[in-house]
N, C-alpha and C positions, 0 to 999 in steps of 0.2 A: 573464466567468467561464464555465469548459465546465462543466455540472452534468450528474452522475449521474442521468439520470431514465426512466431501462429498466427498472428493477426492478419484481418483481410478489411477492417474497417480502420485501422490504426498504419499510418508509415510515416516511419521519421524518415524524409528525402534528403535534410542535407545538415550540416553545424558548419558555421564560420562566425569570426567574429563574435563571440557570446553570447549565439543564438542561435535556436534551432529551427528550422523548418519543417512542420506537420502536415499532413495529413489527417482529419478526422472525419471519416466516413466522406462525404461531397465537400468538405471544407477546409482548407488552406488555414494556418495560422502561425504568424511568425513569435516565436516566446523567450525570452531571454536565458542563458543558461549559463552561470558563472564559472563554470570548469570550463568555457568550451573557449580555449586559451590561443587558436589557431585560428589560421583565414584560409580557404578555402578559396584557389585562385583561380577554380574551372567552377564558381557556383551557377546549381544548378536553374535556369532558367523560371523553374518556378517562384523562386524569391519574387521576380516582380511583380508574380501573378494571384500573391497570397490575397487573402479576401480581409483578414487584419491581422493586425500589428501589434503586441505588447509593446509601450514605451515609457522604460522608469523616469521618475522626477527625479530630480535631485535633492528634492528637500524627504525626498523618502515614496515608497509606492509607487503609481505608475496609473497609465490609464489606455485604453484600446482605443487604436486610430483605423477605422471600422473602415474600408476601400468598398465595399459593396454593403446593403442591407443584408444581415442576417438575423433567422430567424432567435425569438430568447433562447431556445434549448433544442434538442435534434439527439437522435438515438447512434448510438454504436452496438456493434454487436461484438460480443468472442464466442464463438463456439454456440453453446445455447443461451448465454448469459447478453442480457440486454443493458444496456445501462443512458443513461440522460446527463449528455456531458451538456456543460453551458460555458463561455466562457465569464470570469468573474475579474473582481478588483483585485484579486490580490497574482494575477498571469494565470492560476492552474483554470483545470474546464473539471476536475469535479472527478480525476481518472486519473491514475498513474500506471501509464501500459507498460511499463516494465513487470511492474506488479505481477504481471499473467505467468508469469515463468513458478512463481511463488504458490501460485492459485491451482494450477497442474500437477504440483507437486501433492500438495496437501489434497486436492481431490483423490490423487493415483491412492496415497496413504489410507485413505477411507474407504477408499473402494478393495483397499486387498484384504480389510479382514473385515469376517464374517459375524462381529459382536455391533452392537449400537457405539455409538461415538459421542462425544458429548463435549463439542469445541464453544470455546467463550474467543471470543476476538476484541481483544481494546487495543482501543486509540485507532477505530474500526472505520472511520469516514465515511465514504457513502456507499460500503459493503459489498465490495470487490471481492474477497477472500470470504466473508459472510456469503454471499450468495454460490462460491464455490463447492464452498463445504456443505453445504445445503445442498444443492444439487443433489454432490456426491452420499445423500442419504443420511448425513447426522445432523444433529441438533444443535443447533446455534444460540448461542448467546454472544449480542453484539452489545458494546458500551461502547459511546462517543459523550465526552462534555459537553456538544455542543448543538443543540434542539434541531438546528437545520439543518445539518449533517445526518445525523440519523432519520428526518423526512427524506431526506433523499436518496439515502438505503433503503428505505419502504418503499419508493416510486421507482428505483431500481430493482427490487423484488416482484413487484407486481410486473413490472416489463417485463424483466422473465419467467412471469408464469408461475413465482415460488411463493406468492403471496400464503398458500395453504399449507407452508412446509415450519416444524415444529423452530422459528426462529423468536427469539426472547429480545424486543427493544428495549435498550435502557439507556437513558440520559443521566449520566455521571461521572464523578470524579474517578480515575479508572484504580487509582491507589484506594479510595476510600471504599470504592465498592469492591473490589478485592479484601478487602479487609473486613469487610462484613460477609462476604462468601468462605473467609476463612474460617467465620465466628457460626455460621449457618451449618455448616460440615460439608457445601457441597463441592464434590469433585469433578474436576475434566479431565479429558483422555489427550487434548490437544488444547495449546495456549498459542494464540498468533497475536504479538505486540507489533504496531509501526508506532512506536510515540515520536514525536515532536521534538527538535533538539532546544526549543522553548514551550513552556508552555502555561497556561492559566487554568485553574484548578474552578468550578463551578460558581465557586466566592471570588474568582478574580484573584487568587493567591497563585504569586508567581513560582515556576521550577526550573530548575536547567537538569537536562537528564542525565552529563556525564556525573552530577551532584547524589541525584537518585536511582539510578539503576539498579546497580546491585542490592538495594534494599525493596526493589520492583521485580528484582529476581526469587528474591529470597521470599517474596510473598508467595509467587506463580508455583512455586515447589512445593507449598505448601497446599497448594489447590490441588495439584495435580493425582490421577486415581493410584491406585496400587499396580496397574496394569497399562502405563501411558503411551499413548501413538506418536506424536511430537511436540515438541515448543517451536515455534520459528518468530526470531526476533530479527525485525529489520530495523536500519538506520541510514537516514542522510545526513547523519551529524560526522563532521569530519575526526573528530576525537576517538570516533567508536568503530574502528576499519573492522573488518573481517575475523580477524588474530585476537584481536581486541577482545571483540563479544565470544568468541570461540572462549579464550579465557575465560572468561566471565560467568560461561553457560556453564564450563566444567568447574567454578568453584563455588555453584550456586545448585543447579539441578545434577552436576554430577556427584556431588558428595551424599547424596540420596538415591544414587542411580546409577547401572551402569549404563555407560550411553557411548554413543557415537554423536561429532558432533561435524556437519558440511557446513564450511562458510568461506563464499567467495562473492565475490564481485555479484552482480546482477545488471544487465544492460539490455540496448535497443543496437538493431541490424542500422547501420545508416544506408543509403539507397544507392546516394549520389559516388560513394568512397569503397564499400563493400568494406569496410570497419564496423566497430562497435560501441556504441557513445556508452562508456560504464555511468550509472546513473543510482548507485549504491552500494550497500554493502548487506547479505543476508547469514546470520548463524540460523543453521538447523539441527536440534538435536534428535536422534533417534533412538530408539530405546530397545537393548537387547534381551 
C-alpha cells in the first residue's frame, strides 16, 4: 500500500465503528466510512471532543450535527499547496488526503524531465492533482461536469499562488470533451482520471463506470503524445481493485505502448492504532 503520510494539516486519529475521526487543520470532524468494519475498544479520547458529527438518515443522505460554531470554510495546507475544505451535504469537505500520495508522485514525474508537459485531469474536482501538476511546471487542463467544483479549484489555485500558471478550466462532460480533444489532434504527455463509480453526464444522462471504462480508456490512448510521462487512474469503486485496472490499462494503453504499469492500494496512517485505513485503489502507468 503507498500511504499518504506528509501531512501536517490533515490526521486521521482513529476508525471504529464505520467511522473515522479527523483532524483538519484546528478542526475535529467525525465522518462516516463504510469499510471501516471494526470497533476500536481503546478509542481515542478525541471522539468526544470532535467539533461535528456526519450522521446518515435512513431515508438516504445525512446531515452535520455541528457541537461548536464553525466557520463556512478554513484553509489546509500540503506542502505549498493551499486548499478550502468546507464541510458539505453530502460527508466530504472538498479534499481527499489520501490523494497526496498520488500528487507527489506525478509532481516527482514532472519535475525529472526536462521537456514541457502537457497534463489534462478529468473528473478533476476541486484540483488537488491540478494544482500539483502545476506547481510541478506543466500545463494543465482540468475538466469537471460540475460548475462548482471547478470554482473551487480556482479558489484553490489562487490559495496557492498558481492562479498565473498556464491551467485551462473547463466545465464538461469528460467522455464528450475527450472526444472532441480527439477530433482537435490535441495531445498530452500525462492523463490523471478519479471518475465516480456513478455518475451524470452534463444533460443529466446517467453512467456506471465499471459499464464505460474501457471505452474511457480507449479514448485517453488516443489523446496521449508519441512521447508520454503517465496515465494514473484511480478508483473507489469496489469492482475496479488494483489488478483490475492494472488489466485494463495493459489492454488499453498497453497495446500502443510499451509501459510499466504500479497499482496498489492507496491509504492514510491512522494515529490511534499505527495501521493504515486503505481508502482506494490507484493504476499507474509508466512509459519506457
Amino acid at each position: 500500500m503507498r500511504i499518504s503520510d506528509k501531512w501536517k494539516d490533515y490526521e486521521l486519529i482513529d476508525t471504529s465503528g464505520g467511522e473515522r475521526l479527523e483532524r483538519w487543520g484546528n478542526v475535529t470532524l467525525i465522518r462516516p466510512d463504510p469499510q471501516i468494519i471494526w470497533k476500536n475498544s481503546a478509542k481515542a479520547r478525541e471522539w468526544g471532543m470532535a467539533d461535528a458529527r456526519y450522521i446518515r438518515s435512513s431515508s438516504g443522505g445525512g446531515s452535520w450535527d455541528y457541537r461548536k460554531k464553525l466557520p463556512e470554510s478554513w484553509k489546509v495546507s500540503y506542502g505549498d499547496l493551499t486548499f478550502m475544505v468546507k464541510p458539505t451535504g453530502f460527508k466530504h469537505t472538498g479534499l481527499f488526503p489520501e490523494q497526496a500520495v498520488n500528487w507527489d508522485l506525478c509532481s516527482e514525474l514532472i519535475r525529472s524531465t526536462k521537456r514541457p508537459v502537457n497534463v489534462l485531469n478529468l473528473f478533476a474536482y476541486t484540483g488537488g492533482a491540478t494544482l500539483a501538476c502545476a506547481s510541478a511546471g506543466a500545463s494543465v487542463c482540468h475538466c469537471d461536469a460540475v460548475k462548482g467544483m471547478v470554482d473551487w479549484a480556482r479558489t484553490n489555485a489562487q490559495l496557492s499562488g498558481l492562479s498565473d500558471k498556464p491551467i485551462r478550466w473547463i466545465v464538461d462532460d469528460a467522455s464528450k470533451f475527450i472526444k472532441r480533444e480527439i477530433r482537435r489532434g490535441t495531445k498530452y504527455d500525462g492523463v490523471i482520471l478519479d471518475p465516480p463509480s456513478y455518475g451524470r453526464g452534463t444533460n443529466g444522462e446517467m453512467w456506471k463506470l465499471e459499464d464505460c471504462v474501457f471505452d474511457l480508456m480507449e479514448d485517453i490512448t488516443a489523446l496521449l503524445s508519441d512521447k508520454p510521462l503517465f496515465v494514473l487512474l484511480n478508483s473507489y469503486t469496489t469492482g475496479l481493485s488494483a489488478s483490475v485496472m492494472e488489466y485494463l490499462l495493459r489492454m488499453t494503453v498497453g497495446k500502443r505502448f510499451e509501459i510499466s504499469v504500479l497499482s496498489e492500494e492507496i491509504g492514510l496512517p491512522v494515529k490511534e492504532t499505527g495501521l493504515a485505513l486503505p481508502c482506494g485503489n490507484t493504476a499507474i502507468v509508466l512509459f519506457k
